[in-house]
C-alpha positions as CSV (number, residue, x, y, z in Angstrom):
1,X,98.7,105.1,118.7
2,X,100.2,101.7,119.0
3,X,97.2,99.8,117.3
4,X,97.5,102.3,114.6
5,X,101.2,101.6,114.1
6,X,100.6,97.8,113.3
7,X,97.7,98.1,111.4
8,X,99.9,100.9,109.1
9,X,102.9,98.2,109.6
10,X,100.2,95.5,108.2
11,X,98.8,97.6,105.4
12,X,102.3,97.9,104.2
13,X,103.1,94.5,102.5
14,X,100.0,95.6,100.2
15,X,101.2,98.2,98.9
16,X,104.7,96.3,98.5
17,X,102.9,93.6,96.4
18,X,101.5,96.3,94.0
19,X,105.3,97.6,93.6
20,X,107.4,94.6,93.2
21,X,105.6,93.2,89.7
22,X,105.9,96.1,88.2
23,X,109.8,96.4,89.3
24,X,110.2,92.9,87.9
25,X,108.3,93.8,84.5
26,X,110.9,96.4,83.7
27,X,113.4,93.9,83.5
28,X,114.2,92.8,79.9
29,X,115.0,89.8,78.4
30,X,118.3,90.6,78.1
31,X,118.7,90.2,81.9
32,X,120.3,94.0,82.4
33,X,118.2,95.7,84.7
34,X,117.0,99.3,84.7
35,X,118.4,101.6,87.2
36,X,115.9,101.4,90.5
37,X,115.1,104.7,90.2
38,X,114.3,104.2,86.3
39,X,112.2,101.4,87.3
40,X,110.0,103.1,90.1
41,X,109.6,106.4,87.3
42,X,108.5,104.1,84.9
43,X,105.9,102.2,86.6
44,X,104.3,105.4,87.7
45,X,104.0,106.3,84.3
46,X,101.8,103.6,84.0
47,X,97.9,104.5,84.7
48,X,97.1,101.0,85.9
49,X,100.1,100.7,87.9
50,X,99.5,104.8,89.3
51,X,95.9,103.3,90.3
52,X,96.9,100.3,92.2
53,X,99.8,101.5,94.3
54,X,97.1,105.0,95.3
55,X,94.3,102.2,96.1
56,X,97.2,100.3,98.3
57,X,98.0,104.0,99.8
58,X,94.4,104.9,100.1
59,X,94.1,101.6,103.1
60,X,96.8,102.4,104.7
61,X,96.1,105.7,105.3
62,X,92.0,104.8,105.7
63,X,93.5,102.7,108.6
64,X,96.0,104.3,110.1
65,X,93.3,107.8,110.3
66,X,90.7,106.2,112.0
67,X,89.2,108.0,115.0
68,X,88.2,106.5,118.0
69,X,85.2,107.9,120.5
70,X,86.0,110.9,122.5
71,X,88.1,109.9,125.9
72,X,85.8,110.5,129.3
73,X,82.4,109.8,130.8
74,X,80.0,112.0,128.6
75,X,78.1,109.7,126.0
76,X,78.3,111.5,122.3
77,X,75.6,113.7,122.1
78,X,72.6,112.9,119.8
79,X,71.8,114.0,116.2
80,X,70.2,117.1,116.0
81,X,66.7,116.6,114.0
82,X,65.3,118.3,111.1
83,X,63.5,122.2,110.3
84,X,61.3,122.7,107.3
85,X,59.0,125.8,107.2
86,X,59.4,126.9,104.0
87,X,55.5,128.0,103.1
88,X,54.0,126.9,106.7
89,X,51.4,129.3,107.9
90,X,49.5,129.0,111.0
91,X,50.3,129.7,114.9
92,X,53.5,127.3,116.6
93,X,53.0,125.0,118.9
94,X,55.3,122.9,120.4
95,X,54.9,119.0,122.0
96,X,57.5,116.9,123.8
97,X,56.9,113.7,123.7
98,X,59.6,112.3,127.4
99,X,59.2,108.8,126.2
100,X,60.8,109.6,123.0
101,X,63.1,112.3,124.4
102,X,61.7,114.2,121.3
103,X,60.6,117.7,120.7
104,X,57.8,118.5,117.6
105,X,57.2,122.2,116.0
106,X,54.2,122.8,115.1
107,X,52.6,125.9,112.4
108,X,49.2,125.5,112.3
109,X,48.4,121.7,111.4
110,X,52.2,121.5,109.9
111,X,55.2,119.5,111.4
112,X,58.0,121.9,110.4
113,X,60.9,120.9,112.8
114,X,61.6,118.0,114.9
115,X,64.2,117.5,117.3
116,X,66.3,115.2,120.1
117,X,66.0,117.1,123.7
118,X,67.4,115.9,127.0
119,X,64.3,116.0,129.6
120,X,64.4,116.0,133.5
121,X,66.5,113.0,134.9
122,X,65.0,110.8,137.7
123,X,64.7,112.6,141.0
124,X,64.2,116.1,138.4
125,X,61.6,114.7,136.2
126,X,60.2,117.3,134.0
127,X,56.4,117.3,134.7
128,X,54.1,116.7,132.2
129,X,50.9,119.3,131.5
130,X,49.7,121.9,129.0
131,X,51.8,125.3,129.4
132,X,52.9,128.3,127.3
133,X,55.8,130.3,127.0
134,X,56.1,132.5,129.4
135,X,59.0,134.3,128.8
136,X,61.8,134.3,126.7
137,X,66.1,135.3,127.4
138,X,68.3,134.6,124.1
139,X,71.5,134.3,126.7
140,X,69.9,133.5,130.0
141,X,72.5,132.1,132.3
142,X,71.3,130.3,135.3
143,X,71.1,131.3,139.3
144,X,70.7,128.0,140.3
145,X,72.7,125.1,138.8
146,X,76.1,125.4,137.6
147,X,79.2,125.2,139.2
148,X,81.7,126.1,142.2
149,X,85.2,127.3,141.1
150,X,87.6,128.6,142.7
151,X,89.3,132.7,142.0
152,X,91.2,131.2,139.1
153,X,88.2,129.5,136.9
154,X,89.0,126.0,138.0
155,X,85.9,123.9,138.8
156,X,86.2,122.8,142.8
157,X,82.3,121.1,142.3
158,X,80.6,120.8,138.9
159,X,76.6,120.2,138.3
160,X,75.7,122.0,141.4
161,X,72.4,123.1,142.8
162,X,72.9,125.8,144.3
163,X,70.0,126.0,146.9
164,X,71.2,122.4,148.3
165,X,75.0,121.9,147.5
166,X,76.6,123.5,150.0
167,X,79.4,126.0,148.6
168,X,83.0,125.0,149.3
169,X,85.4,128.0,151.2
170,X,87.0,130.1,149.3
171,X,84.9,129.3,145.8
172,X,82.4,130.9,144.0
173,X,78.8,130.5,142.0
174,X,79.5,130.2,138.2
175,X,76.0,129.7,136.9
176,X,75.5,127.6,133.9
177,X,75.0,129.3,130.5
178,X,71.3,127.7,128.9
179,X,71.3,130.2,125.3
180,X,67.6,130.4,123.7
181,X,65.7,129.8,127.0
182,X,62.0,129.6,126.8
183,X,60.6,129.3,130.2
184,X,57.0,127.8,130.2
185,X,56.7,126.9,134.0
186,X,58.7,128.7,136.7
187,X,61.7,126.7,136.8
188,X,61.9,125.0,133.8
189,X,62.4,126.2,130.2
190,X,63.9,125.0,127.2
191,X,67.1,125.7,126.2
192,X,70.2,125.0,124.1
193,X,72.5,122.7,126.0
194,X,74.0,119.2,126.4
195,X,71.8,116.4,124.8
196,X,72.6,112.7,125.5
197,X,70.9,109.9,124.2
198,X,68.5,110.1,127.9
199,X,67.0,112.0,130.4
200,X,70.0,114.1,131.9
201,X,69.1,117.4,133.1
202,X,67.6,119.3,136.4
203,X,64.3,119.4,135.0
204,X,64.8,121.6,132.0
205,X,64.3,120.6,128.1
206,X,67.7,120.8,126.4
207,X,67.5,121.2,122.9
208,X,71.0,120.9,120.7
209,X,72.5,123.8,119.5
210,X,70.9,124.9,116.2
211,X,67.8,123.7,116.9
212,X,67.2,125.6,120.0
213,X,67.9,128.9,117.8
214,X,65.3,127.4,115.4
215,X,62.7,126.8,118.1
216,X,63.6,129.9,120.2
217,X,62.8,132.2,117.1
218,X,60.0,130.7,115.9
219,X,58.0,130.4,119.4
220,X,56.9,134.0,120.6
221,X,55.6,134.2,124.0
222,X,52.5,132.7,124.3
223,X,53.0,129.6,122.1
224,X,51.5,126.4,123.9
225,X,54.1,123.7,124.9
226,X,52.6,120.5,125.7
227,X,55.0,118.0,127.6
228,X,53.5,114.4,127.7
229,X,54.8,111.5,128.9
């Protein structure tokens, strides 16, 4: 808020300079001066003069609106990607390509969607292989990671697994919501979630919100998922 201040504080002498000429231009010859108020309403009349003085504004406010990257340890999430079927035929398929942290949708021989997803970090790698979708849950919430609160919702332990974190007294298992799950081997599935720019999750493929949706109900069960490295 501080850095804001000055750079308003700076912007200001800008906008000053646009004023004052026209203040001095509405002095005649004479030397008697308009009233200040007669002055200001005057210049304002004026197009050119209307223009500068909303450029001067337009900076200052420009600067002064600026935000800043969200506060705390998350990175901002990626871009989502791109869906195009319109007139694509052909059975789905579905390829995730680790390296890239990339998902591709496939209708027959057609790329129709692409997306960023969030593969298995290291130590949960996300193993690589031909699968299919198993099964599908459009609100599936998780009985294995999540986190440990307490009787009043407050998070005691957060991105927990529940067969090896040991549960803290007097809290509870809150498992963690994954929307538009698509499992393909037991344990892992796709699913909307959190997607930095790198490998972050237990194992799963998090796909961004929208794009799971997309994926979810264009892949019945049965669709092949290839993972590759």
């Amino acid at each position: 808020m501080i850095v804001r201040a000055v750079l308003a504080f700076l912007a200001l002498p800008g906008l000053v300079a646009g004023l004052f000429p026209w203040l001095i231009s509405r002095i005649p010859a004479s030397g008697i001066v308009q009233s200040p108020l007669g002055s200001i309403i005057s210049a304002f009349m004026n197009p050119a003069h209307l223009l500068r003085i909303a450029g001067a504004g337009l900076i200052a406010v420009i600067i002064c609106s600026c935000e800043t990257l969200p506060e705390g340890p998350f990175p901002r999430a990626t871009p989502a990607g791109w869906w195009h079927d319109e007139g694509a035929s052909g059975p789905a398929k579905i390829v995730v390509q680790i390296g890239e942290q990339k998902a591709y949708f496939y209708k027959g021989k057609r790329l129709v969607g692409e997306t960023t997803v969030s593969t298995g970090k290291p130590g949960f790698s996300t193993p690589p292989g031909s699968y299919s979708v198993l099964s599908k849950s459009p609100d599936h919430v998780s009985t294995i990671f999540g986190d440990y609160v307490d009787d009043y919702g407050n998070v005691v332990r957060s991105n927990i697994d529940s067969r090896k974190d040991r549960r803290p007294s007097g809290a509870h298992f809150d498992g963690a919501q994954m929307p538009y799950a698509m499992f393909f081997r037991s344990g892992y599935a796709m699913h909307q979630g959190y997607v930095p720019p790198f490998a972050a999750s237990h194992g799963c493929i998090r796909l961004p919100k929208g794009m799971a949706r997309r994926f979810y109900e264009n892949a019945p069960v049965g669709t092949p998922v290839r993972v590759r490295e």
